[in-house]
C-alpha positions as CSV (number, residue, x, y, z in Angstrom):
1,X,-12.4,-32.8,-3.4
2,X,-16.0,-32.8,-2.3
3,X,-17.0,-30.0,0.1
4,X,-19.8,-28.1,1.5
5,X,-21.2,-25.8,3.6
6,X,-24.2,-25.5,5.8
7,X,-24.9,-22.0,6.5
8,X,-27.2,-19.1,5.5
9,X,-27.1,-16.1,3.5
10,X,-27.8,-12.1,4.1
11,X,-28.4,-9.8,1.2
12,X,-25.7,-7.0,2.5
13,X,-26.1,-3.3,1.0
14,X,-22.5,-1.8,2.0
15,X,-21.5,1.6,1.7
16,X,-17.8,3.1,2.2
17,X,-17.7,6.1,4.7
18,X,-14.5,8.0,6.0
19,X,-16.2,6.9,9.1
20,X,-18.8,5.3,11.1
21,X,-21.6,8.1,12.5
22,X,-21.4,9.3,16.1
23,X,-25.2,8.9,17.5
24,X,-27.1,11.6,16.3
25,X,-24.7,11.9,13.2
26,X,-25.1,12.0,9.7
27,X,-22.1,11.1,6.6
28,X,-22.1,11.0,3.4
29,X,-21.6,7.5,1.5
30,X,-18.5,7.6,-0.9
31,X,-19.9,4.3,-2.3
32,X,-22.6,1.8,-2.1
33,X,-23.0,-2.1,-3.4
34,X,-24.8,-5.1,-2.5
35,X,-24.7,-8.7,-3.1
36,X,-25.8,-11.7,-1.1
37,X,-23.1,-12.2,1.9
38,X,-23.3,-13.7,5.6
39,X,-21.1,-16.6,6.6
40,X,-22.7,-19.4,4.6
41,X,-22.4,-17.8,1.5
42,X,-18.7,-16.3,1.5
43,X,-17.6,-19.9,3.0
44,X,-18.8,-21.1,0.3
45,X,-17.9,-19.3,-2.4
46,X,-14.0,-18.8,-0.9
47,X,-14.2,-23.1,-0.7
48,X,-16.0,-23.2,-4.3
49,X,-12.1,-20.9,-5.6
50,X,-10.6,-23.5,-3.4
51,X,-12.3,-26.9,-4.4
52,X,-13.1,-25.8,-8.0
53,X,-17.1,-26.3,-6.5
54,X,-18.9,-26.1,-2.7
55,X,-22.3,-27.7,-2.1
56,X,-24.1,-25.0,-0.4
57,X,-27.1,-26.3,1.7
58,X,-29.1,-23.5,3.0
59,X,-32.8,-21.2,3.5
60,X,-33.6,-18.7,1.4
61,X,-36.6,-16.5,1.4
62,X,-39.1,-16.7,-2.0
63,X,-38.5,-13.1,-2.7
64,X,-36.6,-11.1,-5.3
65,X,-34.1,-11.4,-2.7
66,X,-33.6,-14.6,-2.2
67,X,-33.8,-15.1,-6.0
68,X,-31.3,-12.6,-6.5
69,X,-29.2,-14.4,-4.2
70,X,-29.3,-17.7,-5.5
71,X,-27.9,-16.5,-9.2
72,X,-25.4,-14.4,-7.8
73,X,-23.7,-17.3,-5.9
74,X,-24.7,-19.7,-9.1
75,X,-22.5,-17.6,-10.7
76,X,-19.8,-17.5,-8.4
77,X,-19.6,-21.4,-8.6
78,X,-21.3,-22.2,-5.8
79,X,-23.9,-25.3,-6.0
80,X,-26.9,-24.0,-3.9
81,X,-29.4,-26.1,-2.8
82,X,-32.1,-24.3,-0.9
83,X,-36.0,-24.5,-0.3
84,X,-37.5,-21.3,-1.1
85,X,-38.9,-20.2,2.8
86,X,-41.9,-18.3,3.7
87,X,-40.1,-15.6,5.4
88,X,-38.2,-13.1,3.7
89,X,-34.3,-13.2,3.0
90,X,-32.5,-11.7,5.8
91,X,-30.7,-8.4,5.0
92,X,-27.8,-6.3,6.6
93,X,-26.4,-3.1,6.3
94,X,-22.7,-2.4,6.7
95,X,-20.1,0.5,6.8
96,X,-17.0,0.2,5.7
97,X,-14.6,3.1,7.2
98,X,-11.3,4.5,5.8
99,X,-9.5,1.8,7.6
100,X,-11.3,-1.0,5.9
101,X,-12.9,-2.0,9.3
102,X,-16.6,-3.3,8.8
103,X,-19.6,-2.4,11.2
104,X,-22.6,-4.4,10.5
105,X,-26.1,-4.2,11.4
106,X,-28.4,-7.1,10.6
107,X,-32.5,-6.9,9.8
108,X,-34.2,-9.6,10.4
109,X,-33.9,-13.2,11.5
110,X,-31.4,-16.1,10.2
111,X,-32.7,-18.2,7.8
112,X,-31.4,-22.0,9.1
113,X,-31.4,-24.9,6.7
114,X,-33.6,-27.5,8.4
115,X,-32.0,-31.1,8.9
116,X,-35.7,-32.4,9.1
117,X,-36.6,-31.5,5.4
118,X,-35.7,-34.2,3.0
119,X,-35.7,-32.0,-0.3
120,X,-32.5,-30.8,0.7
121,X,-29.7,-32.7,0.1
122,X,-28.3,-34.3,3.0
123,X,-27.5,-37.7,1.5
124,X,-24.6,-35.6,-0.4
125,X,-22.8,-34.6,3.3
126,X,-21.9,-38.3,3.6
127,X,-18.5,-39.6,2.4
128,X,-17.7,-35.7,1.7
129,X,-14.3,-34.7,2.4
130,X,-14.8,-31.6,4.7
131,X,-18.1,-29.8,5.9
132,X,-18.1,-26.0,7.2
133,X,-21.5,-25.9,9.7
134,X,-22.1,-22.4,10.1
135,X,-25.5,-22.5,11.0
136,X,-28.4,-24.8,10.9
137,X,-30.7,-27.0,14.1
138,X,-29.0,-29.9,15.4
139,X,-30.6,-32.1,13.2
140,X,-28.7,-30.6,10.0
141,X,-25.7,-30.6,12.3
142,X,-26.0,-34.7,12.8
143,X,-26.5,-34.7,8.9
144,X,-22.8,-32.6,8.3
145,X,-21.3,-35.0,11.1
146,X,-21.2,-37.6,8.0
147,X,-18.9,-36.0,6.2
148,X,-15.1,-37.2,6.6
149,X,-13.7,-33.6,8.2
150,X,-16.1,-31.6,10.2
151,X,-15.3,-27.4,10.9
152,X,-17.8,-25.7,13.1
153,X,-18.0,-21.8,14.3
154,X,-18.4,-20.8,17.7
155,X,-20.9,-18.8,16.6
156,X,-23.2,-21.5,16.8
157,X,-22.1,-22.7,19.9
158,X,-25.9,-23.5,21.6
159,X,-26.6,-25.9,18.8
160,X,-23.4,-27.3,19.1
161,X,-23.9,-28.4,22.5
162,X,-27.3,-29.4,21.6
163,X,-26.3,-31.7,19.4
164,X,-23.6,-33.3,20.9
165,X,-21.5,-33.7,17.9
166,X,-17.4,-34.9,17.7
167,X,-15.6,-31.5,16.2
168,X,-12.7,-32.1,14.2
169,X,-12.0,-28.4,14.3
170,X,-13.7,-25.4,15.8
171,X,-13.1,-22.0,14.9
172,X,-13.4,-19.0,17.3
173,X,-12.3,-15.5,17.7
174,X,-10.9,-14.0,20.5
175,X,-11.6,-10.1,19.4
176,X,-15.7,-10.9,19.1
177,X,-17.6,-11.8,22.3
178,X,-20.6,-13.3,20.5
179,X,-17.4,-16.4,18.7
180,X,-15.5,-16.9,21.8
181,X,-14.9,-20.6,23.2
182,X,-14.1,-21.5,26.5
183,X,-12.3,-25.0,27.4
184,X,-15.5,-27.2,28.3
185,X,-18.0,-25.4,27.0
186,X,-18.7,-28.9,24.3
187,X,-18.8,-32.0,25.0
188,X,-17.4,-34.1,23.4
189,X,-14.7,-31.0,22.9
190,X,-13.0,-30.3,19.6
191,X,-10.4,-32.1,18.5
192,X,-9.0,-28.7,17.5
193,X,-9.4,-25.1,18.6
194,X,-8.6,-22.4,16.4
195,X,-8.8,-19.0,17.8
196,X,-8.2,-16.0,15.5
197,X,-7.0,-12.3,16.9
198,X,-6.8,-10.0,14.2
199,X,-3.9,-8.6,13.1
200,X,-1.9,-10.2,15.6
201,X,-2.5,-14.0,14.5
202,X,-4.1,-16.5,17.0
203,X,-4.3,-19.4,18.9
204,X,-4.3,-23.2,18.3
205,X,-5.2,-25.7,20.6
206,X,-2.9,-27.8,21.2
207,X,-0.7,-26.1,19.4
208,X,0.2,-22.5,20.1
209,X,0.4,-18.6,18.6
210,X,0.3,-18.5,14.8
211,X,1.6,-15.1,12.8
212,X,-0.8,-13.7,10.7
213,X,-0.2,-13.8,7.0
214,X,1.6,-11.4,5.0
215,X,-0.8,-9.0,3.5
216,X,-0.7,-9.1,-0.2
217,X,-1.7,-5.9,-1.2
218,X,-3.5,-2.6,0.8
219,X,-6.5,-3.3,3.3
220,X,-9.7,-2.2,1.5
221,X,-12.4,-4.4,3.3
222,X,-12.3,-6.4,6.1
223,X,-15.8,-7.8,5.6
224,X,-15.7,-11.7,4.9
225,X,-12.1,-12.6,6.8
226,X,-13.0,-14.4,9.5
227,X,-15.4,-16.7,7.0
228,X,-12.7,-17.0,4.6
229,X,-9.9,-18.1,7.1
230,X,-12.5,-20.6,8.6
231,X,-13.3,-22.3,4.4
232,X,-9.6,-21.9,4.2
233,X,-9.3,-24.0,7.0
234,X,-11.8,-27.0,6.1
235,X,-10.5,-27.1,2.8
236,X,-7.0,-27.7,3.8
237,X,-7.4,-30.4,6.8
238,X,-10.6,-32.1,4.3
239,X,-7.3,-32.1,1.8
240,X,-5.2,-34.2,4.3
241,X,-2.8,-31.2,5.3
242,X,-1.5,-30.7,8.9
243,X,-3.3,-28.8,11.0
244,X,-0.2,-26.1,11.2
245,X,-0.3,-26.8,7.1
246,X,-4.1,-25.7,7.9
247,X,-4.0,-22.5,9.7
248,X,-1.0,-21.6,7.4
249,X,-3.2,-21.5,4.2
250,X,-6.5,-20.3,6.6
251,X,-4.2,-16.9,7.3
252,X,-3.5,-16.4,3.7
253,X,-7.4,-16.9,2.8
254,X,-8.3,-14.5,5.6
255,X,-5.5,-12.1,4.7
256,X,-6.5,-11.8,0.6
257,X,-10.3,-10.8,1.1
258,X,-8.8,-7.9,2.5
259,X,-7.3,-6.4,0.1
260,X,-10.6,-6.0,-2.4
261,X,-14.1,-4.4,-2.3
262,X,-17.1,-7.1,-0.8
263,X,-16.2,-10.3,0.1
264,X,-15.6,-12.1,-3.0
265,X,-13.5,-9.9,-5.1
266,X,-9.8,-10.7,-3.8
267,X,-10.9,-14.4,-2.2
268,X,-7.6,-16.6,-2.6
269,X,-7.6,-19.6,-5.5
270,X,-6.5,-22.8,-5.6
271,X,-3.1,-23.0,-4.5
């Protein structure tokens, strides 16, 4: 299968606390990483375990950073393609509490892949079997139309009616103001609408309430599910399966990062 994503990255420093701080507060880290992170880059690596490779088209900053970033993914199997940007590479900072619940405070702006530049690999979106758009100008969101299957977030919902785009699936959440989708907000709408709720499942649309998927082991870190479930997702309809078949093996993508440290450590393989 041939898939990508168009997204961008965050360099993420996490640290595990029993708990988040009250204001005025101060705790005591029980441990620290980082690693590059963000929605583009776990999509992609969770559809690079899936797909055995991802074409990653995004913006990184020409700093250590961005560097950094770029090797780690390398390494993780993801093909990034990316023109080094003058501004630096976004960062983030997020607490993970005792309940594996992540909190997450971003520094700086997005970096968007630009649809207008032509030393990034658009040509590659066409014929591909499924594209994940997680961010990007409507431009780069006409390029990911060409590919075969196209899976949006809701996130990104002002370029999405910018650009005018047919869906073939758009996922939301129900739990997070700033990914919720209302019926008519696109035009054309979504051939599908997936909404995700947690613990207690979802939404499809048509369709109905989905379960959530067994957990396979203890919740360590919830940081990374919602992008995993939505890379779960393209892979499977970009593979031909129903969409039911889809949100089936989205749950169990969404459900595994949980159960390991950062967002790459439990991510489901190939089934």
């Amino acid at each position: 299968m041939r898939v990508a994503v168009v997204g961008h990255v965050e360099w993420v420093e996490f640290a595990r606390v029993e708990r988040v701080p009250r204001p005025g507060e101060i705790v005591h880290a029980l441990e620290t990483w980082e690693e590059p992170a963000g929605g583009g880059a776990v999509a992609a690596a969770q559809l690079a375990r899936l797909a055995k490779g991802c074409l990653f088209v995004t913006a990184l900053g020409a700093d250590d950073l961005g560097r950094r970033s770029r090797a780690e993914l390398t390494r993780l199997g993801v093909d990034v393609r990316a023109i080094p940007d003058a501004e630096p590479t976004r960062r983030a900072f997020t607490y993970i509490d005792d309940v594996g619940e992540r909190t997450i405070t971003v520094l700086g702006e997005k970096l968007r892949p630009r649809g207008g530049d032509s030393r990034l690999p658009w040509r590659e979106l066409a014929g591909a079997d499924a594209v994940f758009f997680v961010s990007g100008d409507v431009e780069a969101l006409h390029h990911a139309r060409l590919a075969r299957i196209l899976v949006a977030t809701a996130r990104e919902l002002p370029t999405l009616r910018d650009a005018g785009v047919q869906l073939d699936a758009l996922v939301g959440s129900g739990e997070d103001e700033a990914e919720l989708y209302r019926p008519g907000e696109l035009d054309p709408a979504p051939h599908v609408v997936v909404t995700t709720s947690g613990g207690l499942g979802g939404w499809v649309q048509p369709g109905g309430p989905f379960r959530p998927a067994p957990m396979p082991g203890t919740v360590v870190d919830a940081y990374g599910c919602g992008d995993c479930f939505a890379a779960g997702l393209t892979y499977a309809l970009g593979r031909g399966d129903s969409v039911d078949e889809a949100v089936a093996l989205a749950a169990r993508c969404g459900a595994a990062v949980m159960t390991g440290r950062g967002p790459y450590a439990s991510q489901l393989e190939a089934p």
